[in-house]
C-alpha positions, -999 to +999 in steps of 0.1 A: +472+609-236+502+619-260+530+586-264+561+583-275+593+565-265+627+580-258+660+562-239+659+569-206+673+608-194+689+591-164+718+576-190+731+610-201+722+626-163+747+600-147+773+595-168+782+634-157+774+625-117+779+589-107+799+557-116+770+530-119+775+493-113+748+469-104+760+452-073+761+413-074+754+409-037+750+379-016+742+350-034+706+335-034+699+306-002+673+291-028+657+293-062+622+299-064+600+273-082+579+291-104+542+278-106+534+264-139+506+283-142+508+324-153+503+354-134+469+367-142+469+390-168+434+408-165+430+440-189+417+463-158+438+465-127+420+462-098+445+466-071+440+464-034+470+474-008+474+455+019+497+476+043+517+461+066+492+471+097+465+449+080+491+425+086+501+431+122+501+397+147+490+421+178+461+405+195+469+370+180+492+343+193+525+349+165+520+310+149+518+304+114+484+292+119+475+327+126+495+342+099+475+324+073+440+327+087+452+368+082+459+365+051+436+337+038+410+363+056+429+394+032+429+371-001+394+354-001+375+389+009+397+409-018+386+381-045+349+378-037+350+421-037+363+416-073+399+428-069+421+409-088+461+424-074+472+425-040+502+452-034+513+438-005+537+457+022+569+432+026+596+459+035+579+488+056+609+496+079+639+487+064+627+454+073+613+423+059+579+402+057+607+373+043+632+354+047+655+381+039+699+384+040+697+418+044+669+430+066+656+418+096+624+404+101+599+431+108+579+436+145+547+432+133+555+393+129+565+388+168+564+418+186+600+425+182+622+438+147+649+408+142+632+382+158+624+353+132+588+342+135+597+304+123+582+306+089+586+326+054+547+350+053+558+361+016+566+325+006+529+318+018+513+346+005+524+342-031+511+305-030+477+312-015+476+342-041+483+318-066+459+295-061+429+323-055+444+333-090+453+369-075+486+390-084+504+397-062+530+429-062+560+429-031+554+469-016+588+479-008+597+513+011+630+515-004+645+544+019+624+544+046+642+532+081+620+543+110+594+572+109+588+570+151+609+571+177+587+539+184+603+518+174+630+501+177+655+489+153+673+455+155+710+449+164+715+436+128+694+461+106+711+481+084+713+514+099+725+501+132+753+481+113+766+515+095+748+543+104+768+561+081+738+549+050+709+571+064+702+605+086+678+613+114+648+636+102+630+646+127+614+616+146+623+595+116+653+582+103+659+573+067+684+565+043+705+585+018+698+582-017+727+599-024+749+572-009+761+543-033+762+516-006+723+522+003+714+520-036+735+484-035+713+474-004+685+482-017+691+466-048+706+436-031+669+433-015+646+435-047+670+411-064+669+383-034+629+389-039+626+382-074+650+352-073+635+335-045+592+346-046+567+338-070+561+378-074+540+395-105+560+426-097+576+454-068+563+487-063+583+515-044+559+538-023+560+575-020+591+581+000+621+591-014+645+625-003+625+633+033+635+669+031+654+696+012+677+708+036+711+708+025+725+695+050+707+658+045+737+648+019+759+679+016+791+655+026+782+637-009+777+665-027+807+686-018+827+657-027+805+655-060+813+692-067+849+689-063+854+661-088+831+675-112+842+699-139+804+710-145+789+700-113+748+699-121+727+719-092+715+703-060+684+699-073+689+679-102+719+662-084+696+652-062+667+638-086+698+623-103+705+602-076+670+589-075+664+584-108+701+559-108+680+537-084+651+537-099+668+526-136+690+502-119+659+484-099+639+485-132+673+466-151+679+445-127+641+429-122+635+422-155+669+406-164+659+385-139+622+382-145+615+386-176+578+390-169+578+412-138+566+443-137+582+473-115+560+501-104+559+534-078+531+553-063+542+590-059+520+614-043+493+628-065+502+662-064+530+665-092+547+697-077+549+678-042+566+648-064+589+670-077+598+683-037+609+652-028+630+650-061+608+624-076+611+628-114+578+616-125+575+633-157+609+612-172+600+581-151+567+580-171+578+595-201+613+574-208+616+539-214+637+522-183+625+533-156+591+518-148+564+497-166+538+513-142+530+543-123+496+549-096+499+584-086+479+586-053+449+608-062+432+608-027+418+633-034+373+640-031+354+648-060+350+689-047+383+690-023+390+728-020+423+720-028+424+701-056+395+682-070+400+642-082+392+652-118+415+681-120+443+658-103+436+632-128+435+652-159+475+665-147+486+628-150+469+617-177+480+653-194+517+639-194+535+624-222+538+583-217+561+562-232+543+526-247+558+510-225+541+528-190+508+518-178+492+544-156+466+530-129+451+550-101+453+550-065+423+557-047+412+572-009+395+543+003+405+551+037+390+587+033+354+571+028+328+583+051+352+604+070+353+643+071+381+644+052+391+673+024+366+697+041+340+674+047+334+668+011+337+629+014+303+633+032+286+646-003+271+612-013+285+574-010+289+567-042+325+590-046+347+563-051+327+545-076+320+581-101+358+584-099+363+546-107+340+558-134+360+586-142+391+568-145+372+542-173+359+570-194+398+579-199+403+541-209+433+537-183+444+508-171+428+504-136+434+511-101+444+506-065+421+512-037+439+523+001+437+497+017+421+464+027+408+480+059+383+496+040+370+465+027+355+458+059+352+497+074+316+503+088+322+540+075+332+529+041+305+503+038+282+516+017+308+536-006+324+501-009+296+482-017+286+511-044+322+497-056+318+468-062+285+471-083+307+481-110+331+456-103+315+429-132 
């Protein structure tokens, strides 16, 4: 793996597209009280994502007594499994598993998007982390508002307060990245996270521009062209606009926590990442954007259409700054399913040769997709071939 260090690309990128300034926002109900003892700090990475259906209350009564035998149930079987970092899903649908002056509380706490449950579930997850000695990273979809006609949005989430932040793609909604008052809100939410939760870090997932029609933010960028004596193309308008967030969010946590850590989990596929105008390649390359990247490599060990190794050897190919740790994110929930051709059915040990895999190139761990598999009957025996390795 070739590494070097260079000032971020975004600085030179914006300065021709966008005015930046780092919104103060609304100022912080409370102060967090950081526990006295530190995050662990173990030199492999064994990350487990807990999504925010593991976390669903359907099919339990809504109390907090519930809400912590969940997640007592989440934490206890991800440390005796050996897994030492939770990612856990706290802001799925422009919504929030917190105490949050932005976005409402999510559904999946009462049945309904807005409706407080009567107590904070991040506040007790970082605790009980805490005291199982488990990181914990807050899973943030930063522009994702609703990918379902499902479901229904809350008088006082953002969208329905000024639609004007996001556009309906297909059956989803989702909002702008080219819009400077949707980069403030997200902002506004990471920073009332990391003031207020005993968090080791935030991660963004996978979703950034949901399509590359032209029409999704051609009101910004006409305006954009017009004021702009050498206006830069769509595309790289585009992966400008992302990249602003992304250096902003990575400013912003660690002048605030020093000791936090900011990550994303593109795709795996590096072309795809590039289709949603993820810029992978300076985010991993160029201090200032991220201290970590996990590419999603679900991908088998023979998928016809692109093998694990192949798709591992194109991120570990790319040029890293010192400061970027690369971990991997692995299928979990592909395990004894006919995924990728069938080729998940070759043996039930896939998991643990790419786990393998991932050691021989002396990364820095992984993340396995998701706690459901921990306790999948088709993933059983691929899981406990896991955790054999797991010492």
């Amino acid at each position: 793996m070739k590494v070097f260090s260079k000032l971020p690309l975004v600085l030179t990128i914006v300065t021709l597209v966008l005015i930046v300034a780092l919104s103060s926002g609304k100022s912080a109900p409370k102060q967090v009280r950081q526990t006295s003892a530190k995050p662990v700090r173990p030199q492999e990475i064994r990350g487990l994502w807990v999504s925010y259906m593991d976390l669903d209350m359907s099919g339990t009564d809504r109390s907090f007594s519930a809400f912590k035998k969940k997640f007592n149930h989440i934490a206890d079987t991800a440390k005796k499994d050996k897994f030492n970092t939770l990612i856990v899903q706290v802001r799925p649908f422009s919504d929030a598993l917190y105490n949050s002056s932005y976005f409402p509380y999510s559904h999946i706490l009462t049945g309904t998007q807005g409706k407080n449950p009567g107590y904070d579930p991040l506040e007790y997850m970082c605790s009980y982390c805490k005291k199982q000695k488990l990181g914990i990273h807050a899973w943030i979809n930063p522009y994702r508002v609703r990918n379902t006609e499902d479901l229904i949005l809350s008088e006082n989430n953002p969208y329905n307060n000024n639609k004007s932040l996001g556009t309906k793609v297909g059956k989803g909604i989702y909002y702008n990245p080219a819009n400077k008052n949707v980069r403030k809100l997200i902002e506004n939410g990471i920073k009332e996270i990391i003031r207020n939760y005993d968090v080791d870090g935030i991660q963004f997932d996978d979703y950034f521009y949901p399509t590359k029609s032209k029409k999704f933010d051609s009101a910004e960028y006409n305006l954009y062209k017009n004021n702009s004596k050498n206006a830069l193309s769509l595309k790289a308008w585009r992966i400008a606009n992302v990249n602003t967030l992304i250096a902003e969010c990575y400013g912003l946590i660690h002048n605030i926590k020093k000791d936090a850590v900011f990550g994303i989990s593109p795709q795996g596929n590096i072309d795809n990442d590039y289709g949603m105008y993820a810029d992978v390649k300076s985010w991993c390359s160029k201090y200032g954007y991220i201290d970590y990247i996990c590419p999603q490599l679900y991908y088998s060990l023979k998928n016809p259409a692109l093998e694990f190794e192949t798709a591992l050897n194109n991120w570990t190919s790319l040029d890293y700054s010192q400061s970027v740790k690369l971990y991997i994110g692995l299928a979990g929930y592909k395990t004894g399913t006919d995924s990728d051709s069938g080729t998940w059915n070759y043996s039930d040990n896939i998991i643990q040769q790419e786990v393998a895999l991932i050691r021989k190139k002396k990364l820095s761990g992984f993340m396995l997709y998701s706690f459901a598999n921990l306790e999948s009957k088709k993933a059983a025996k691929e899981v406990a071939n896991l955790i054999k390795i797991l010492d």
